[in-house]
C-alpha positions in Angstrom: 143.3 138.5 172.3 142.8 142.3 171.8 145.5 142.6 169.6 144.2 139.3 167.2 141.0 140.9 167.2 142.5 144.6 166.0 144.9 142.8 163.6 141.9 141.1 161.9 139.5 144.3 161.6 142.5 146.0 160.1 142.8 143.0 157.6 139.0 142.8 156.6 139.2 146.6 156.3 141.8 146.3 154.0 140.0 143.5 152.0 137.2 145.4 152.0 138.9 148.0 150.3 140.6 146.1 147.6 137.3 144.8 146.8 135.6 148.2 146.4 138.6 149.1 144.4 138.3 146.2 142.2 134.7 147.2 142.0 134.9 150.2 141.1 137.8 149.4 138.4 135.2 146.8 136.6 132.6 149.4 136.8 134.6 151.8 135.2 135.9 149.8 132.9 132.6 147.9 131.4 131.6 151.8 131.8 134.0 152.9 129.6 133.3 150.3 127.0 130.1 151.0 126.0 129.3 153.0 122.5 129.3 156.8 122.7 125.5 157.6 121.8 124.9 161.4 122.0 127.2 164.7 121.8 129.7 165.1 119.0 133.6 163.7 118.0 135.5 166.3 116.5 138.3 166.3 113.8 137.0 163.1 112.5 138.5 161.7 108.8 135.3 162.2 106.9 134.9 164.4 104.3 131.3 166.0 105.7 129.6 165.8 108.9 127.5 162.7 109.8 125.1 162.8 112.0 123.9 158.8 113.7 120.2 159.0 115.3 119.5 156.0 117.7 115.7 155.1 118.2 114.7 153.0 121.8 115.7 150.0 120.1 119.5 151.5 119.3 118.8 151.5 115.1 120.9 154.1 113.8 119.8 156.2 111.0 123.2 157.7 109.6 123.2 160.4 107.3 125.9 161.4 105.3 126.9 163.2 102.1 128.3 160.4 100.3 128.9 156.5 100.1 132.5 156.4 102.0 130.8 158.3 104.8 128.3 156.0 105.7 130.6 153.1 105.4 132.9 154.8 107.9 130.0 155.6 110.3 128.3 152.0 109.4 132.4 150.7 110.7 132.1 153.1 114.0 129.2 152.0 114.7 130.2 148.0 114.3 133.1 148.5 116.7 131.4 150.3 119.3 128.7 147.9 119.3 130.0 144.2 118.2 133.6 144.4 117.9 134.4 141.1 119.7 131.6 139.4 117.4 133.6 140.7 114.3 136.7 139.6 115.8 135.5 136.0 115.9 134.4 136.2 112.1 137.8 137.2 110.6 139.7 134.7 113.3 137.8 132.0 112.2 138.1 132.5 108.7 141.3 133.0 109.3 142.4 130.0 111.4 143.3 132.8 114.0 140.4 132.0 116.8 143.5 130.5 119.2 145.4 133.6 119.8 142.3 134.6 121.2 140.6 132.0 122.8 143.5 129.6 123.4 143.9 125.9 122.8 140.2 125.0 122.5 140.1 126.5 119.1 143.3 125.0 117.6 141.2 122.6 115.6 139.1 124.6 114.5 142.2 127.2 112.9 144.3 124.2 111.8 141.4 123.2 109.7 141.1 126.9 108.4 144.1 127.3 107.8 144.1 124.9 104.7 142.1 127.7 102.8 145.3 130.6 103.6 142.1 132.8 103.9 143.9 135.6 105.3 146.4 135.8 101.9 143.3 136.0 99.6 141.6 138.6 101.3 144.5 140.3 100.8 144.4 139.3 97.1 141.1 140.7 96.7 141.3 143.9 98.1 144.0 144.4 95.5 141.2 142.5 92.6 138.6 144.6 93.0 137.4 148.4 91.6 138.8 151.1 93.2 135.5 152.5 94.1 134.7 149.1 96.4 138.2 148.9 97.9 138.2 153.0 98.9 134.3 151.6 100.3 136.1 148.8 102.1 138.7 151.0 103.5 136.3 153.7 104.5 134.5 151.2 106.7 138.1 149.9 108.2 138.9 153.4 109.0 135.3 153.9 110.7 136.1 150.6 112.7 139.6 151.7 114.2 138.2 155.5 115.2 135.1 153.9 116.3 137.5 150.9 118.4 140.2 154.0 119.5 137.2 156.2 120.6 135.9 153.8 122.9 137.1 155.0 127.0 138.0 151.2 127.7 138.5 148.0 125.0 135.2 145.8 125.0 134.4 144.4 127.9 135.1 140.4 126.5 138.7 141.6 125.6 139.2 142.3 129.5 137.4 138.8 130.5 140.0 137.2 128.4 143.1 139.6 129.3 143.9 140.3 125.9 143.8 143.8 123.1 142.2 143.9 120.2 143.7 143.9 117.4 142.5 146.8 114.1 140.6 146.5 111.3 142.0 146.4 108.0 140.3 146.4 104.5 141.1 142.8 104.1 139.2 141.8 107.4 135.9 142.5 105.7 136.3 139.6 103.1 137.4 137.3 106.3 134.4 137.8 107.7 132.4 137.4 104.0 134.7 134.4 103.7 133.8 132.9 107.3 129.7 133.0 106.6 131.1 130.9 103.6 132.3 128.4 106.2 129.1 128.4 108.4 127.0 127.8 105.4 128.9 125.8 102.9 130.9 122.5 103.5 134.6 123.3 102.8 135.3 119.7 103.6 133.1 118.1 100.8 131.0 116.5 103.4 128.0 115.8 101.3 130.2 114.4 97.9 131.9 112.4 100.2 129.2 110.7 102.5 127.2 110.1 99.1 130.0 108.3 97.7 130.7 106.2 101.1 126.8 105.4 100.6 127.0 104.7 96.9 129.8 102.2 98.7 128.1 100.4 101.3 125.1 99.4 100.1 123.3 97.8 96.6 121.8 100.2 94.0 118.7 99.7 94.8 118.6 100.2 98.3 120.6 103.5 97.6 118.3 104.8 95.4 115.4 104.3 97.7 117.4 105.6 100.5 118.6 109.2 98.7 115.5 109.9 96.0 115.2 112.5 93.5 112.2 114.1 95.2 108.7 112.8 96.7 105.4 114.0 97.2 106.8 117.1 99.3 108.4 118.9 96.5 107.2 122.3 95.9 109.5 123.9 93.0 108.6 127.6 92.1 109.1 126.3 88.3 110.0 123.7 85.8 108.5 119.6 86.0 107.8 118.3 88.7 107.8 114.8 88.3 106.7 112.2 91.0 108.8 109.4 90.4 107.1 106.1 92.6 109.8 105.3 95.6 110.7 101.0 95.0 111.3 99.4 98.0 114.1 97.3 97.6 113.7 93.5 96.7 116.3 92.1 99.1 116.5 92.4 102.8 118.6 94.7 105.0 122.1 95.0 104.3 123.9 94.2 107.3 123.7 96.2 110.7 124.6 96.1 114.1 121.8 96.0 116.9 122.6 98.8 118.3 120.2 101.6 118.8 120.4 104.9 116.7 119.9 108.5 117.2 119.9 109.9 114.0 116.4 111.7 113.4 116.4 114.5 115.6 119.0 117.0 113.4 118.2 120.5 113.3 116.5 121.9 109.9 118.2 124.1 107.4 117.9 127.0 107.4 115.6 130.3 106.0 112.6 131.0 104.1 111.7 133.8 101.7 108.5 134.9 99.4 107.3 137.6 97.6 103.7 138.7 96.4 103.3 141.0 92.6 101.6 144.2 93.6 98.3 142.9 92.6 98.0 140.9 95.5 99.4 143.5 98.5 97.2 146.0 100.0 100.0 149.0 98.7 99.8 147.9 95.1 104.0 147.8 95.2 105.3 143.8 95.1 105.8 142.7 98.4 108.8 140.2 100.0 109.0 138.5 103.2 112.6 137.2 104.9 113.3 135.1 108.0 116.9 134.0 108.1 117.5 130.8 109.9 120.9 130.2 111.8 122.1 128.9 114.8 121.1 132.0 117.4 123.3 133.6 120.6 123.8 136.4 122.3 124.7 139.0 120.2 122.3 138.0 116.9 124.7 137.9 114.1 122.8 140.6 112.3 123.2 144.5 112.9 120.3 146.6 112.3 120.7 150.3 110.5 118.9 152.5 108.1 121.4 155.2 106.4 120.4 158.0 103.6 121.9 157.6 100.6 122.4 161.4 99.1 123.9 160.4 95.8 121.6 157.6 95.0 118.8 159.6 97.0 117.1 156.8 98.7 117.1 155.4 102.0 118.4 152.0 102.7 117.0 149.6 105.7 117.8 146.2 106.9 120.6 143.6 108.5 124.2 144.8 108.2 126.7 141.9 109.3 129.3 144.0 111.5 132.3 143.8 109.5 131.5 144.5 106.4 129.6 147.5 105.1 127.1 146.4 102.6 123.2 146.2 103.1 122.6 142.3 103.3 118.8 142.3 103.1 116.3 145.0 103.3 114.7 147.9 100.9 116.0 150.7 99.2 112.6 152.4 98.5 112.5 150.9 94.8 113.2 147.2 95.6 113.9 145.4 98.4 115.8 141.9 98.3 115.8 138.4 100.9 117.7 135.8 100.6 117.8 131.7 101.4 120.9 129.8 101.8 121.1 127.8 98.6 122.2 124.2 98.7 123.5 123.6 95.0 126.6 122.0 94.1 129.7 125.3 95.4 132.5 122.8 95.0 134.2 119.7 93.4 136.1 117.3 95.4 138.9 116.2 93.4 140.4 112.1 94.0 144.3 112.9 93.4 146.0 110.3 91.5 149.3 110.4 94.1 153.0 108.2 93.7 154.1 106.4 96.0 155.2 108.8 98.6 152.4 111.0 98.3 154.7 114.1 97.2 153.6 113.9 93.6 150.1 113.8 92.3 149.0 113.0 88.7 147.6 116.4 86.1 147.2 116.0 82.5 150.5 116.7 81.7 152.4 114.6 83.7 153.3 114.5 87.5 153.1 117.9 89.7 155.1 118.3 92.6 152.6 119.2 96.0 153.3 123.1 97.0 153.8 122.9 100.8 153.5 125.8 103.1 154.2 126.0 106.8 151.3 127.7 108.7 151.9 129.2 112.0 149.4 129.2 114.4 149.7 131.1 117.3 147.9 130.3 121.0 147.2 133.1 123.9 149.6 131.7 125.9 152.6 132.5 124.0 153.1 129.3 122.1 152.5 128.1 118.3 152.0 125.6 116.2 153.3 124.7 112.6 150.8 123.7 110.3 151.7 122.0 106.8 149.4 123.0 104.1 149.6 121.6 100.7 148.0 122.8 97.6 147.3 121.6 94.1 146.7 123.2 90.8 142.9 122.6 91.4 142.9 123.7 94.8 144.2 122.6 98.5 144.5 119.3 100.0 141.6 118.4 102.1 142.4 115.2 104.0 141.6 111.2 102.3 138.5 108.9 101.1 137.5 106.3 102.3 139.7 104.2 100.1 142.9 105.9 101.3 143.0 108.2 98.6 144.2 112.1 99.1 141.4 114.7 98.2 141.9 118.3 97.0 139.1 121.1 96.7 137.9 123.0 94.0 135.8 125.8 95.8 134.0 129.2 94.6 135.1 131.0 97.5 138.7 130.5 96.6 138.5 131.2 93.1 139.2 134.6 91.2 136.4 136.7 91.6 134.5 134.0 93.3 134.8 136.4 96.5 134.2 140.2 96.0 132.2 143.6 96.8 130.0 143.4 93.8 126.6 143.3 96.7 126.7 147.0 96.9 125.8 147.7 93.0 122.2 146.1 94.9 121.7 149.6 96.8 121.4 150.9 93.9 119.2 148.6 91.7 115.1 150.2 90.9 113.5 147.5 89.3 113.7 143.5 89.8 114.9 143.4 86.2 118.2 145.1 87.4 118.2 143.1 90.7 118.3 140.0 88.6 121.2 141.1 86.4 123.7 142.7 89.0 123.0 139.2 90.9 125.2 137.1 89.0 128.1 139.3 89.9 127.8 139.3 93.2 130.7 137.1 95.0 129.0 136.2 98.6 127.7 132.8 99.7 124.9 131.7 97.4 121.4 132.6 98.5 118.4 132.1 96.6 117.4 136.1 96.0 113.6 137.0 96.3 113.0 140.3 94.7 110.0 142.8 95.1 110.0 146.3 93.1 107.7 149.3 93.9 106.1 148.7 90.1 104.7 145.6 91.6 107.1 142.7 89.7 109.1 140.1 91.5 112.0 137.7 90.4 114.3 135.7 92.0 117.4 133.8 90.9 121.2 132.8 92.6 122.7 135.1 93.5 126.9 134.2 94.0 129.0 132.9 91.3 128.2 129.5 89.8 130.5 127.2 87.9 130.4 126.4 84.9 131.7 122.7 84.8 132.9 120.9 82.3 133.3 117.0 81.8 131.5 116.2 85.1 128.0 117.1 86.9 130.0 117.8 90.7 127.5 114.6 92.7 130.9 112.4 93.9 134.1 112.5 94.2 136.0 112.5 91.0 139.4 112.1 89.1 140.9 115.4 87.3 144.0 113.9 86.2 143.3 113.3 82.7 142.3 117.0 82.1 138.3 115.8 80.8 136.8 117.5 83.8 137.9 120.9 84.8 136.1 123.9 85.4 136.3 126.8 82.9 135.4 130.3 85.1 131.7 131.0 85.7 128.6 130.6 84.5 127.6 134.1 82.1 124.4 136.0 83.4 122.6 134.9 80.7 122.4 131.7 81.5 121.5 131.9 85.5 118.3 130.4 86.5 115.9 133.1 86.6 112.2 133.5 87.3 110.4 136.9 87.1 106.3 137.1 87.7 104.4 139.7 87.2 102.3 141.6 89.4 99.7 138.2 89.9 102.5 136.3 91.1 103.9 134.4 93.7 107.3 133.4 94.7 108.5 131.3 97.5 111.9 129.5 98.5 112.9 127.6 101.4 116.0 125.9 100.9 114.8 123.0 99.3 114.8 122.3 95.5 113.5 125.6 93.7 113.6 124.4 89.9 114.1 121.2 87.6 115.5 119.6 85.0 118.4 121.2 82.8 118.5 124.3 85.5 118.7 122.3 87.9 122.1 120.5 86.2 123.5 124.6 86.5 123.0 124.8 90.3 123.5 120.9 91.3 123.0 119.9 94.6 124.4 119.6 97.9 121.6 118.4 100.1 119.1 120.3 99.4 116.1 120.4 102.4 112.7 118.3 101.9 110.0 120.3 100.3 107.7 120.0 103.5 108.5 123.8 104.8 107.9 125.5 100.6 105.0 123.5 100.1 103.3 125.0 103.2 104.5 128.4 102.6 103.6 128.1 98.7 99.7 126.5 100.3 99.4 129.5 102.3 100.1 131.8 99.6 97.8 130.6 97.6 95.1 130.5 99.4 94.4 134.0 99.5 94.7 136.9 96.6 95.4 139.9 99.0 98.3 140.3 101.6 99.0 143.1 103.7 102.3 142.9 105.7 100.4 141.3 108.8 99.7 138.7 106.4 102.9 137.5 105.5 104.1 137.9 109.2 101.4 135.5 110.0 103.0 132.7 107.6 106.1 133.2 108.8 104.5 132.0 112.1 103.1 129.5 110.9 103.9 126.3 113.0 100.9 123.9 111.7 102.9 120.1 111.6 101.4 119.4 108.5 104.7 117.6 107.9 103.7 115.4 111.0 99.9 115.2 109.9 100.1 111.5 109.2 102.6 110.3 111.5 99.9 111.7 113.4 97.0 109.3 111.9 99.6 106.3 111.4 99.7 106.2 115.4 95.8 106.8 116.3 95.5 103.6 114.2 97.5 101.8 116.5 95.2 102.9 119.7 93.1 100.0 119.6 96.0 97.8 120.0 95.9 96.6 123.7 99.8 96.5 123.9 99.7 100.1 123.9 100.3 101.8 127.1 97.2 103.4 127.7 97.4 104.3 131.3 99.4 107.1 130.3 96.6 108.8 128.8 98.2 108.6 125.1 94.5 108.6 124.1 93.3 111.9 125.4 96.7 113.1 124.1 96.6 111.7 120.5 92.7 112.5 120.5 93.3 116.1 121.4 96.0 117.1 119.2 95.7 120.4 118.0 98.2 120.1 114.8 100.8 122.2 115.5 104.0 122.9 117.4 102.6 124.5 120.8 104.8 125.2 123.4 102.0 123.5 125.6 101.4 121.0 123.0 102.0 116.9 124.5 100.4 115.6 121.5 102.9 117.1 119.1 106.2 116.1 121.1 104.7 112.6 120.8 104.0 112.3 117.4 107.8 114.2 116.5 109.3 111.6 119.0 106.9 108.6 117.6 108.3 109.6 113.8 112.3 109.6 115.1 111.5 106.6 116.7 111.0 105.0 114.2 113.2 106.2 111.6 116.4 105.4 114.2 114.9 101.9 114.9 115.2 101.0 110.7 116.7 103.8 108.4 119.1 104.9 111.3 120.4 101.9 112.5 121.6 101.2 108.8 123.3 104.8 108.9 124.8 105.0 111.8 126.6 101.3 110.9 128.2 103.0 107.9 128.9 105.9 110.3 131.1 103.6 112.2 132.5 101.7 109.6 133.8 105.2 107.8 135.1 108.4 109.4 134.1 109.7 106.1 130.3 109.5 106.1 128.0 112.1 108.2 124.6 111.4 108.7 123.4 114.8 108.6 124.8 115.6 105.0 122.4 112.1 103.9 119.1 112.3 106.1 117.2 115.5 104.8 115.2 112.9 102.6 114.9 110.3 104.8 111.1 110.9 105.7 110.5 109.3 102.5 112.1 106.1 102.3 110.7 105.7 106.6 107.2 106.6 105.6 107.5 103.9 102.3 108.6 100.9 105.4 106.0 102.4 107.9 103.1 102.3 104.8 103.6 100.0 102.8 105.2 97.3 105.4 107.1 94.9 103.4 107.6 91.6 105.4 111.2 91.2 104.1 112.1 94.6 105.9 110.2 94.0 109.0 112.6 95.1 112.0 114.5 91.8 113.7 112.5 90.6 117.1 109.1 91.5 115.7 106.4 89.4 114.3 104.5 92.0 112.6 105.3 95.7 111.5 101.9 96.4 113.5 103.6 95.3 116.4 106.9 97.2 116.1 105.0 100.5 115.6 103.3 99.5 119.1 106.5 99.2 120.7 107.9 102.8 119.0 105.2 104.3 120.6 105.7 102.5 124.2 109.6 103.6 123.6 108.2 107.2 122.5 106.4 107.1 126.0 109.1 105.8 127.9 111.3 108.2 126.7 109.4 111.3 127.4 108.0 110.1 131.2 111.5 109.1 132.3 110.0 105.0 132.3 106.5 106.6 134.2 108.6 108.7 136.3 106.3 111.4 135.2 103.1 112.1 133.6 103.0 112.0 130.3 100.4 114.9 130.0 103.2 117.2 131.6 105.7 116.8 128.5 105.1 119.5 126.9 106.7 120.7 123.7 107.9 123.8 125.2 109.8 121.5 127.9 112.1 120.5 125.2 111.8 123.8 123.0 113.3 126.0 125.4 115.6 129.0 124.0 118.5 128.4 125.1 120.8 132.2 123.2 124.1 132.6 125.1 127.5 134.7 124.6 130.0 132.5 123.3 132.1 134.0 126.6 129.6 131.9 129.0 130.6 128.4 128.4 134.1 129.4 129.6 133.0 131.7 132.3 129.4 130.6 133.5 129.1 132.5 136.1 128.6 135.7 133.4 124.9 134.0 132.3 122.9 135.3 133.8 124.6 138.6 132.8 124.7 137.9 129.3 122.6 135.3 128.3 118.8 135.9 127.2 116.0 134.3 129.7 115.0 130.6 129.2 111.8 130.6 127.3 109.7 127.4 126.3 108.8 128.9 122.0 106.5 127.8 119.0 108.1 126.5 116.3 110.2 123.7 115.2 111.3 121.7 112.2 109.4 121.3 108.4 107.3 124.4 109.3 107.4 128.1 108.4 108.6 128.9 112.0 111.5 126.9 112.4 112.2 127.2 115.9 114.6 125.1 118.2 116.5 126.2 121.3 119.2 128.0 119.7 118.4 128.1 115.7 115.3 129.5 114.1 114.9 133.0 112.2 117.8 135.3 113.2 115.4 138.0 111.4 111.8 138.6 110.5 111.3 141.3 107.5 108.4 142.2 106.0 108.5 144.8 103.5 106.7 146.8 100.4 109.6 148.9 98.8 108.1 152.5 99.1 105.9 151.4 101.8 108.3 150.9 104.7 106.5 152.6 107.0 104.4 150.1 106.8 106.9 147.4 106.8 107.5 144.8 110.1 110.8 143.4 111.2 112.2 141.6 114.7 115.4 140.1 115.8 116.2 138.1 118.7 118.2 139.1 121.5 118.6 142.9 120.9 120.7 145.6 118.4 123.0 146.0 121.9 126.4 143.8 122.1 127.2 145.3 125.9 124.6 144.3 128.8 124.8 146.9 130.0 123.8 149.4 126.9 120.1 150.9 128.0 119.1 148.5 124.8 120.4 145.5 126.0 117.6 142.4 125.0 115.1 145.2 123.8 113.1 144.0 121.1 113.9 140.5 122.2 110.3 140.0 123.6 108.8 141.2 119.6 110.6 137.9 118.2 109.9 135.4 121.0 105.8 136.2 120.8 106.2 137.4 116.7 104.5 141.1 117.4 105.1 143.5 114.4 107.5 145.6 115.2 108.2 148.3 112.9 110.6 147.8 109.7 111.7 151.6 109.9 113.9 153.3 112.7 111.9 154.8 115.2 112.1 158.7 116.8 115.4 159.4 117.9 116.2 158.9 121.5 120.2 159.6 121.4 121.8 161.8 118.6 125.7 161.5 118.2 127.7 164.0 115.0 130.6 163.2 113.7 132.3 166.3 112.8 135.4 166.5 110.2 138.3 168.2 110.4 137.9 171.8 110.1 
């Protein structure tokens, strides 16, 4: 027995130590790969020194002697910081992700690969000025030292067991290339579901259910025409009974403004940002500020690590933001094919398919071939609805449609020079709100349009007979442009920004309701001075004057005495405050009322179709569906009254019981506990904790009910809302206000780690500019 009880002391010893050893081995290693922040790297390829300052909040201010220099310590300080996040961007864009991550991202790469992204970054590394690609291959350089000078790989490369891989000039245009995929639909989503909708039902009920605009539309120029919605003569086109969930999508993304100096308390123009995206842990944007000796300036804002251009922010004589801009980026092209699909139809007579054989490795060692077949117009994207093989005609893979042109920007003084270089630029296309220190603002697309020919880009169409083509871009002279002078006001928020024959230039591809501009452009107007506080306090805005008379529409129904009002409704409807509260009841009713009642008419019709056609998606076809729901819910046409009712009155009763229900579990609880902020929880996580859970509580940001929610200025869900908050005068930055989620840090255990975090869940103005050093690091050239 003595010996059994030695034997296992000895062996819990032992275990003890391997543990430790283990222990100590992670430590050292997660040690070892966190950025280098103070003391100096030697015999460094830069031609000067540089030195990187790091305030509390780990924003580097760089200087450097000269443009390459700061794109190499802009790429060192990428890698150090977000290299795995940078990773991800060129693998996706690539169709790469599954030699990471492994088979759960083979989908995802084999629907990449299509595009051969990887080839024409290559391509346009060799397109572009020599200036841009020695920029381009400055940064790559800065990435590798700032990778190699790392004590241990980043810490996610060791959760997976894998290296990382380095940077090349190329990998930059990936990662341009992927925030093309993440904002644009490379699988013609929105031509096609409009054209399975322009199938399924009669003309009339599809122009009621997709109209031109409504009473929502807040265009910064042109007519703005309300045409009267017509509600359909005839009765439902046929549906099943089964119940919908279709209303509760998550808003588009991003708002902008800008103020002429007249109306700012610095007398410079003034322009306000929030970026909306889908949010985790890190944010997708990198903070920095670098010194600009040549251009002698100093340039602030959001970098996106892997590339080493100045996305938004202020170079002391202007300073830019941008929207994601829904127009028309792409033509999907119905191939007239033979019989055995090898051949399809061009002008001039049949045209063999070009086939390539994509090889798509996996993590564990194996691969997958993946055929990809492309046309003159562009590649093949999968079939219609009717069977027939589609092809892609897409800026992003077009000559020149992708480049480097965003740094000319930096160097830009006045909004009339913002507005020229803008056409040139090759990036996704944002609307572009401009603000110069002389007080003007502008704004205009900024990304390459097409010029079309022969077609206006709304369905599907046929390119075989050579009438419809495109012919290059649209010329600068003819972009879309507004400038204002120093009285003016700007404003853009992903919905419609202009009319008539501009609006043919840009097109649409499912543009966002007006609700969100209209309040922004309300607020603007109703004051003639702003100070940066001000515009920070409309980007908070979360007044649901969207839901306003979804709000009224269901007081109304109150007296009925089939309401449920022993759940207190009454108090709740009575006492609602108008906005989206994270302790609000009465506005998590009235949203859930509204989506109610939408899924039980306008989304029982949709999702039919859904089913019907693997082609349509509801999301590319709802963002105007408040519209044709509030026409039913208004004007109540007996012809259209749901099945199983015997007055519309009474089906709005029984969306409110069901909006009850829903929220108290069937009474389960108390309705007067359902809070908004019970549902608007954030909810930011690595992308490494939904394969390793146990890491969240490591990694993850804390669980926090929020403000904020759809068709308001702060757009706020549990993981999307405004990825950045900026607030700027250009040569007033000191002045200026910005906040990010999560935290500058991409390591948890980096002494920043989440700081800042707190500014952006509660909206505080935080300051635009870097703040005093608190870690100095120089980077020394060979001597």
């Amino acid at each position: 027995m003595a010996r059994l009880i030695r034997a296992l002391f000895y062996f819990f010893c032992l275990l003890l130590m391997l543990v430790s050893a283990l222990g100590v081995t992670v430590y050292i290693n997660l040690q070892g790969s966190l950025p280098r922040l103070e003391g100096h790297l030697d015999g460094v390829p830069v031609s000067q020194s540089i030195n990187i300052s790091r305030d509390s909040n780990g924003t580097p201010l760089i200087e450097a002697g000269q443009r390459s220099d700061t794109a190499f310590a802009l790429g060192f300080l990428h890698a150090q910081e977000r290299f795995f996040q940078m990773d991800l961007l060129r693998r996706n864009a690539a169709g790469e992700l599954s030699e990471l991550i492994g088979p759960s991202a083979l989908e995802r790469d084999k629907n990449n690969r299509k595009f051969q992204l990887r080839q024409r970054a290559e391509n346009m590394v060799k397109a572009i000025p020599d200036d841009q690609r020695a920029l381009l291959q400055a940064y790559a350089e800065g990435v590798n030292y700032g990778l190699h000078s790392l004590k241990s790989r980043p810490f996610e490369y060791w959760l997976l067991r894998q290296k990382p891989q380095d940077w090349q000039a190329s990998d930059s245009f990936l990662c341009l290339l992927s925030m093309y995929l993440n904002l644009q639909q490379g699988d013609g989503g929105f031509e096609r579901s409009m054209q399975v909708l322009k199938d399924s039902v009669p003309a009339a009920w599809y122009h009621f259910l997709q109209p031109t605009g409504g009473q929502w539309d807040a265009m910064i120029t042109g007519p703005q025409p309300l045409t009267p919605l017509l509600i359909p003569d005839s009765g439902w086109p046929a549906f099943s009974s089964q119940q919908a969930r279709i209303a509760a999508q998550p808003a588009l993304g991003s708002n902008n403004w800008a103020v002429g100096g007249n109306l700012t308390t610095t007398g410079s123009a003034m322009v306000a940002n929030d970026l909306h995206l889908t949010l985790g842990v890190p944010n997708i944007w990198y903070r920095a500020s670098w010194l600009d000796i040549q251009l002698q300036r100093q340039l602030t804002g959001i970098t996106l690590p892997g590339a080493p251009f100045m996305i938004t922010g202020s170079n002391g004589h202007i300073a830019w933001g941008f929207t994601n801009a829904y127009g028309d980026w792409s033509d999907i092209i119905t191939l007239q094919t033979n019989d055995s699909d090898t051949m399809y139809l061009t002008a001039t007579g049949w045209e063999s398919f070009t086939i390539y054989q994509e090889t798509i490795h996996i993590n564990d060692g194996s691969s997958v071939l993946e055929p990809v077949r492309l046309t003159r117009w562009g590649p093949v994207i999968g079939q219609d609805n009717q069977g027939h093989t589609l092809a892609i005609k897409w800026v992003p893979l077009e000559h020149d449609g992708t480049n480097a042109n965003l740094v000319r920007l930096e160097a830009a003084n006045t909004v009339d020079e913002a507005l020229a270089y803008a056409p040139l630029v090759g990036i996704p296309h944002q609307n572009l709100a401009v603000a110069d220190s002389q007080g003007n603002i502008g704004w205009t697309i900024i990304g390459r349009i097409p010029k079309r020919v022969g077609l206006d880009g709304e369905y599907p169409s046929d390119w075989s007979k050579g009438d419809k083509s495109w012919q290059g871009f649209l010329p600068p002279e003819q972009y879309p442009t507004v400038k204002r002078d120093r009285n003016g006001r700007i404003w853009t928020a992903n919905s419609q920004v202009v009319s008539g024959d501009e609006l043919k230039k840009i097109g649409n591809s499912g543009y966002d309701i007006g609700a969100r501009a209209q309040q922004i452009r309300d607020d603007l107007e109703a004051k003639n001075q702003f100070s940066e506080a001000d515009l920070l306090a409309i980007q908070l805005d979360d007044r649901a004057v969207f839901l306003q008379r979804w709000h009224e529409l269901m007081v109304s129904l109150l007296d009925d005495p089939a309401v449920n009002h022993s759940s207190g409704v009454d108090d709740i409807l009575g006492n609602w405050e108008g906005r989206a509260g994270k302790n609000s009841v009465g506005y998590r009713l009235v949203r859930h009322f509204r989506n109610e009642v939408i899924d039980q008419t306008i989304g029982r019709l949709y999702q039919q179709i859904e089913e019907q056609s693997r082609f349509f998606s509801i999301p590319a076809v709802i963002e105007y569906v408040d519209y044709p729901a509030w026409a039913l819910v208004s004007e109540q046409p007996e012809h259209l009254l749901p099945q199983g009712y015997d007055s519309w009155r009474a089906f709005l009763v029984t969306c409110l019981n069901n909006s009850i229900d829903d929220l108290t579990q069937n009474g389960k609880e108390p309705l007067k506990q359902q809070t908004w902020g019970k549902y608007n929880t954030l909810n930011l996580t690595h992308p490494l904790t939904k394969a390793l859970p146990f890491l969240s509580s490591w990694l993850n940001m804390p669980h926090e009910a929020v403000d904020g929610d759809d068709y308001m200025p702060r757009v706020q869900g549990p993981a999307f809302g405004s990825s950045d908050r900026m607030v700027v005068s250009p040569g007033h930055e000191q002045s200026g206000i910005f906040n990010m989620p999560t935290s500058q840090a991409g390591h948890p255990m980096s002494p920043y780690y989440g700081k800042g975090h707190q500014d952006w869940v509660q909206g505080h103005a935080s300051p635009f500019l870097p703040g005093p050093a608190q870690w100095t690091l120089e980077i020394r050239p060979d001597k």
